[in-house]
C-alpha positions in Angstrom: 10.7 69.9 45.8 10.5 71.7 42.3 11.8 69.8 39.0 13.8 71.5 36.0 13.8 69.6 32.7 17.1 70.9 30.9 17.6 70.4 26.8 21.3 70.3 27.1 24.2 69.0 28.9 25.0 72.6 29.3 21.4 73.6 31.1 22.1 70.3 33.2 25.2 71.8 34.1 23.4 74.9 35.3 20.9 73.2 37.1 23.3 71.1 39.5 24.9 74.4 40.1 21.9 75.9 41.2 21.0 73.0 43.3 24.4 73.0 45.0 23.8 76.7 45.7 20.6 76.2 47.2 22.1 73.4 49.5 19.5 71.1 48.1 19.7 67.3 46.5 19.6 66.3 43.1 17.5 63.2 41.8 18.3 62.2 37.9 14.7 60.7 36.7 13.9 60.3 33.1 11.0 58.7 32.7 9.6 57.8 36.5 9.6 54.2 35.9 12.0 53.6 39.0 11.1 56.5 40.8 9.5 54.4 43.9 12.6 51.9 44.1 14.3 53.1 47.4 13.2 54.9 50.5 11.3 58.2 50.2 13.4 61.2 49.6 13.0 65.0 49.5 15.2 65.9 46.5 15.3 68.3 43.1 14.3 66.4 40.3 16.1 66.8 37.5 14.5 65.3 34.6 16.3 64.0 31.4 13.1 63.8 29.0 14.8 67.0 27.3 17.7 65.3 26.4 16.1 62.9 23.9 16.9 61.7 20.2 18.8 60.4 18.4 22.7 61.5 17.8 24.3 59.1 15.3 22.9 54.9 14.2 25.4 52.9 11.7 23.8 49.4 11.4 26.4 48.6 9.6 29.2 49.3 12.3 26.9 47.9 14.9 26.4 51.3 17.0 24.0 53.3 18.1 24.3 57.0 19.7 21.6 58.4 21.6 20.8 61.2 23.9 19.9 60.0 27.5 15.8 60.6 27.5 15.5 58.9 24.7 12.4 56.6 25.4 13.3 52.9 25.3 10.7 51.8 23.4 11.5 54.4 20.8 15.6 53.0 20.8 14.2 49.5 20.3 11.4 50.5 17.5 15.0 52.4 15.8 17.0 49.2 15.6 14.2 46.9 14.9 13.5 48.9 11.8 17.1 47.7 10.5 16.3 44.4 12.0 18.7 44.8 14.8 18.4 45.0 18.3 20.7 46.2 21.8 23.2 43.4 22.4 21.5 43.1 26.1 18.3 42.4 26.8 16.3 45.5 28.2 13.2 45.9 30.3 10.9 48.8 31.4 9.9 48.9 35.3 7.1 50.3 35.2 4.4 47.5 34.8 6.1 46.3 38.1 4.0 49.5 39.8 1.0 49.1 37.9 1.7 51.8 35.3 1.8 51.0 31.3 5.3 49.9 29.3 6.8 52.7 27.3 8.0 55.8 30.4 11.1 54.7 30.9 14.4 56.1 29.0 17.6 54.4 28.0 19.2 56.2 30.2 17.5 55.4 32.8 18.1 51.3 32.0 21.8 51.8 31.7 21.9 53.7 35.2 20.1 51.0 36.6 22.1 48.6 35.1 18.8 46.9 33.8 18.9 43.0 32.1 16.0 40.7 31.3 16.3 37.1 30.8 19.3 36.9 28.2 21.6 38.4 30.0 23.0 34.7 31.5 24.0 34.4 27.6 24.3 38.1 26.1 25.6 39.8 29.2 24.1 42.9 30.9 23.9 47.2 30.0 27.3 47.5 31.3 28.6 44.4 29.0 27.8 46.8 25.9 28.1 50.6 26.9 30.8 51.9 25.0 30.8 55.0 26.0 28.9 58.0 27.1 29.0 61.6 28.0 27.9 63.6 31.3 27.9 66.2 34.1 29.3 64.9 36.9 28.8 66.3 40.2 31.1 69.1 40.3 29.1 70.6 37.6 31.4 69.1 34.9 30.8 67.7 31.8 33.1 65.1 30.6 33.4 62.3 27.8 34.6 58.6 28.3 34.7 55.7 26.5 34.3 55.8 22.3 32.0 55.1 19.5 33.1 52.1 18.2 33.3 48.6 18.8 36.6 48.0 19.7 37.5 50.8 21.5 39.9 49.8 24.5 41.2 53.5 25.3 41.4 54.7 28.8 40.0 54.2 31.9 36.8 51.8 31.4 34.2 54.0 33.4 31.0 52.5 31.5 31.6 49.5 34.0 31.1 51.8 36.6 28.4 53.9 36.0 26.0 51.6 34.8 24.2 50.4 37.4 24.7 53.2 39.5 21.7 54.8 40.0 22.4 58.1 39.4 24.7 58.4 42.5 28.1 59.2 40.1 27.3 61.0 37.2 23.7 62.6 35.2 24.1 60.4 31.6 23.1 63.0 28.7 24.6 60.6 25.9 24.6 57.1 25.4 26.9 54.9 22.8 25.5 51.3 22.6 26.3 48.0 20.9 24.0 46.6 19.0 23.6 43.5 17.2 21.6 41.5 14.1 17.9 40.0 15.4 18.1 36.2 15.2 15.9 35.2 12.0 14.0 32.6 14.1 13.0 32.7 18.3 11.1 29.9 19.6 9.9 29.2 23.3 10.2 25.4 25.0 7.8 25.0 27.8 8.5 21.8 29.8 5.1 21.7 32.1 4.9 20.1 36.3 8.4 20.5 37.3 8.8 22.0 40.8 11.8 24.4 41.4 14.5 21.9 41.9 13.8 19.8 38.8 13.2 22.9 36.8 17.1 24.3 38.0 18.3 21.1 36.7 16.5 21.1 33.6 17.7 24.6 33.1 21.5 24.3 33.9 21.5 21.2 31.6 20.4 23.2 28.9 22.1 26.4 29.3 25.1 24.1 29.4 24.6 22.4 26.5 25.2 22.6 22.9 21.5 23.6 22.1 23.0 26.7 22.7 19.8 28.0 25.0 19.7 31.5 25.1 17.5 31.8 27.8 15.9 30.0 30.6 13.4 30.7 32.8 10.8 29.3 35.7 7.3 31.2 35.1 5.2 31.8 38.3 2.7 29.4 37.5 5.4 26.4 37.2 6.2 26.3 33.6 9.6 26.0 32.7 10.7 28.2 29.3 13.5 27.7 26.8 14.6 30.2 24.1 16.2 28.9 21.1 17.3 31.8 18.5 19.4 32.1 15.4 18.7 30.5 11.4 15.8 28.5 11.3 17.8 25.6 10.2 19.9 25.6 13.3 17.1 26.0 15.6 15.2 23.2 14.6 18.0 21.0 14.9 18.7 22.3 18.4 15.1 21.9 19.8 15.1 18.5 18.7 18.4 18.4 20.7 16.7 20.0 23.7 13.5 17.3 23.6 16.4 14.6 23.3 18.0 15.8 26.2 15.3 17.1 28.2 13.4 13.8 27.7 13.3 12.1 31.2 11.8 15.4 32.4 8.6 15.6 29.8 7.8 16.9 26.7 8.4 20.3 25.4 5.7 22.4 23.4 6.6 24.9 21.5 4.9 28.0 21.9 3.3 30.6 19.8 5.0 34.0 19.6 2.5 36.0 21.1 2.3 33.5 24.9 5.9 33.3 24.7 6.3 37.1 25.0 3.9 37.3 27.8 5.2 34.0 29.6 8.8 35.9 28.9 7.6 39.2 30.5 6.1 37.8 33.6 9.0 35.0 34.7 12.0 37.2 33.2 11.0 40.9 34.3 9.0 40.4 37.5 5.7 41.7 35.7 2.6 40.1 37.2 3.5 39.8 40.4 1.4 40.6 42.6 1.9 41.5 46.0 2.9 44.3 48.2 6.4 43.5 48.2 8.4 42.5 45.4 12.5 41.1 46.0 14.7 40.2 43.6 17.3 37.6 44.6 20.3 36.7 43.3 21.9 33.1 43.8 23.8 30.9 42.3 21.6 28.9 40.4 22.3 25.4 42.2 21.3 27.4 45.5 18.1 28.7 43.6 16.2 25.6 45.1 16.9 25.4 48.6 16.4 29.8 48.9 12.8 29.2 46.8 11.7 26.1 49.0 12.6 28.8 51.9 10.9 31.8 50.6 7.6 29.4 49.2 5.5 29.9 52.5 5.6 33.4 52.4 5.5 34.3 48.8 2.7 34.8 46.9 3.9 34.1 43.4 7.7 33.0 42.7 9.6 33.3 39.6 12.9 32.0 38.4 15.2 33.4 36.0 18.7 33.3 34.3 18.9 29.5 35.0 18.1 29.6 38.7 20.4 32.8 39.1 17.6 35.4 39.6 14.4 34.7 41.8 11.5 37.1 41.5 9.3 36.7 44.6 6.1 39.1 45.5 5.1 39.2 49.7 2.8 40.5 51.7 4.8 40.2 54.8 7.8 42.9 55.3 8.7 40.6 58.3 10.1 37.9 56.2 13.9 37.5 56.7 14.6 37.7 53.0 17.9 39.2 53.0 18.8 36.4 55.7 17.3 33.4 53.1 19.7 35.1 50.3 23.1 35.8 53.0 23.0 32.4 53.4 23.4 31.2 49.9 26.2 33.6 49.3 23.2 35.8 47.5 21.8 39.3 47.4 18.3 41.0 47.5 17.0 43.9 45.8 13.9 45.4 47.4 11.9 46.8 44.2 8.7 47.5 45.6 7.5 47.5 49.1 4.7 50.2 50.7 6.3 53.8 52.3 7.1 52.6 55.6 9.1 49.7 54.6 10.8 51.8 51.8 11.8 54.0 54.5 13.3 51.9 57.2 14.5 48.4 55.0 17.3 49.2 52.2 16.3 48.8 48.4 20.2 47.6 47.9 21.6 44.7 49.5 23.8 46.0 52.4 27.4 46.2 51.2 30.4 44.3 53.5 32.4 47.7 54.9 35.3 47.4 52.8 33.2 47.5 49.6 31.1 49.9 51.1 34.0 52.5 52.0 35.5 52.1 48.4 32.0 52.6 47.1 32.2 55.6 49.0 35.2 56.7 47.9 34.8 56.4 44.2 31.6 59.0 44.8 33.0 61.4 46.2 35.7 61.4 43.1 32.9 62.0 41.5 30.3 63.8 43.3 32.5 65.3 46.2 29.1 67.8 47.6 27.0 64.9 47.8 24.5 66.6 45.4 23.4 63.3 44.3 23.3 61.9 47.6 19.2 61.7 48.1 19.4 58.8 50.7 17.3 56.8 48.7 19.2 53.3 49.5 19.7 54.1 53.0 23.5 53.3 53.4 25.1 53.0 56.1 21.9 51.4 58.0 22.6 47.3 58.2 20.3 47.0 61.4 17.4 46.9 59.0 19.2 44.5 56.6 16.3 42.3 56.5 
């Protein structure tokens, strides 16, 4: 299939009439970073790259207004400048297919309704997308939401379209929260816990007033803490967090540099290698029992947001995974697998009916032709839920 790359909303409008004419599908892809989540598919891509830049950034009014192919990395180097940075806690996919940070576009993290470790504390994209603009798919463009903080005005449809993948509307123009960077970030590693101790140590501290803003189990067993805000009150709450993190060992603080990596690796799924990669979700006091489960067939595991996520890399597409999560009341997200698998086993977790049909439903309000319909998470297909 050809690709189009349109510089306007109005050009994007154009090109999903032209695709819908041609009785062809439509893929939204900014940056490719995601491009190989989901089964193979035969679609027009329509590629946001033109829509980048900058619209409007008060730092003082905490918002940020930016076009859709606006590189993330550019977005974060923006509000770092003014010592700032997006109220959730981003991450580019691409390292997790081998290919260098910096491709993929805010956009693109809002539609996939990306968060890294801090989101069990800050929230996720949808938690601070207060409002957007785009082309739906009757060829429509259409505003929602505002430009300011507290804007509580209609219908809240950021909720809905981030993390949809594309399958409701084309984004063109983002308006994000963003917030002050902490003066001070420091990383506890607590060293030999297994999983189980390492959940406990986690909740504990997540639960606590150390006010942890972070927590995470690194593939090669090392458990992390993240402690941010004024210097003054984050050395008073690591010594908290030794106190009460005593009977389990030590913590070292780490330099700034290991911590980013360590971060990267247990929080984003980077480093994993492996055909297959999964991410789980739990509930974090299930997060021991489904990694015990999963440990024989995994290469590398990792555990983030308390116990809540589980990164896991296999080999082996025969490995009930989806079963493991269904029965802790969890889901799985297949992110990387080889062609075949991509096209016979789901990327999504399969839906129950009744939240599939409403799904369904609220689509077609949107997208009534199906021109965003690619088949890339195979719906519909629960015989190869595992």
């Amino acid at each position: 299939m050809n690709q189009v790359q349109p510089d306007s909303a109005e050009q994007l409008c154009d090109a999903i009439a032209d695709a819908k004419r041609d009785g062809v599908r439509v893929e939204i892809r900014g940056g490719g970073s995601k491009a190989r989540i989901g089964a193979p598919r035969e679609a027009r891509i329509v590629r946001t790259t033109g829509l980048s830049g900058v619209v409007a950034y008060d730092p003082a009014e905490l918002v940020l207004t930016v076009r859709a192919g606006t590189p993330l990395a550019e977005v974060e180097a923006l509000v770092a400048a003014e010592r700032q940075m997006l109220a959730f806690e981003p991450f580019d996919h691409g390292p997790l297919f081998g290919a260098p940070a910096g491709a993929a576009t805010i956009g693109g993290v809002i539609a996939a309704g990306v968060a890294g470790s801090g989101r069990v504390t800050a929230g996720s994209a949808r938690d601070h997308l207060l409002g957007f603009t785009a082309v739906s798919g009757r060829s429509e463009v259409f505003v929602a939401g505002g430009k300011v903080v507290k804007n509580v005005t209609g219908f809240d449809l950021s909720k809905l379209v981030a993390g949809s993948w594309g399958r409701l509307v084309a984004l063109t123009e983002l308006t994000l929260k963003v917030l002050p960077r902490p003066r001070v970030s420091v990383t506890l590693r607590l060293d030999g816990l297994g999983p189980a101790a390492s959940c406990t140590a986690m909740m504990r501290a997540l639960g606590s007033h150390a006010e942890v803003s972070a927590a995470a189990r690194h593939p090669d067993g090392a458990t992390l803490f993240r402690v941010a805000g004024f210097e003054p009150s984050v050395v008073a709450r690591c010594a908290l967090l030794s106190q009460m993190l005593r009977e389990f060992g030590p913590l070292q603080r780490l330099e700034e540099d290991m911590a980013n990596a360590l971060w990267r690796q247990a929080g984003t799924g980077s480093g994993l290698d492996g055909a297959m990669l999964w991410c789980i979700h739990v509930g974090p006091r299930c997060a021991p029992e489904v990694a015990a489960r999963l440990a024989p067939h995994a290469r590398r595991l990792a555990l983030d947001w308390g116990g809540g996520r589980i990164w896991a890399s296999l080999d082996d597409p025969v490995v009930p995974v989806r079963s493991i999560a269904r029965a802790a009341d969890g889901e799985a997200l297949l992110l990387r697998a080889p062609h075949a698998v991509r096209a016979t086993i789901p990327a999504q977790h399969p839906r129950a009916p009744g939240v599939a049909a409403l799904e369904a439903r609220v689509r077609r309000a949107f997208d009534p032709d199906g021109v965003f319909e690619t088949g890339r998470f195979l719906d519909g297909e629960p015989a190869h839920a595992d």
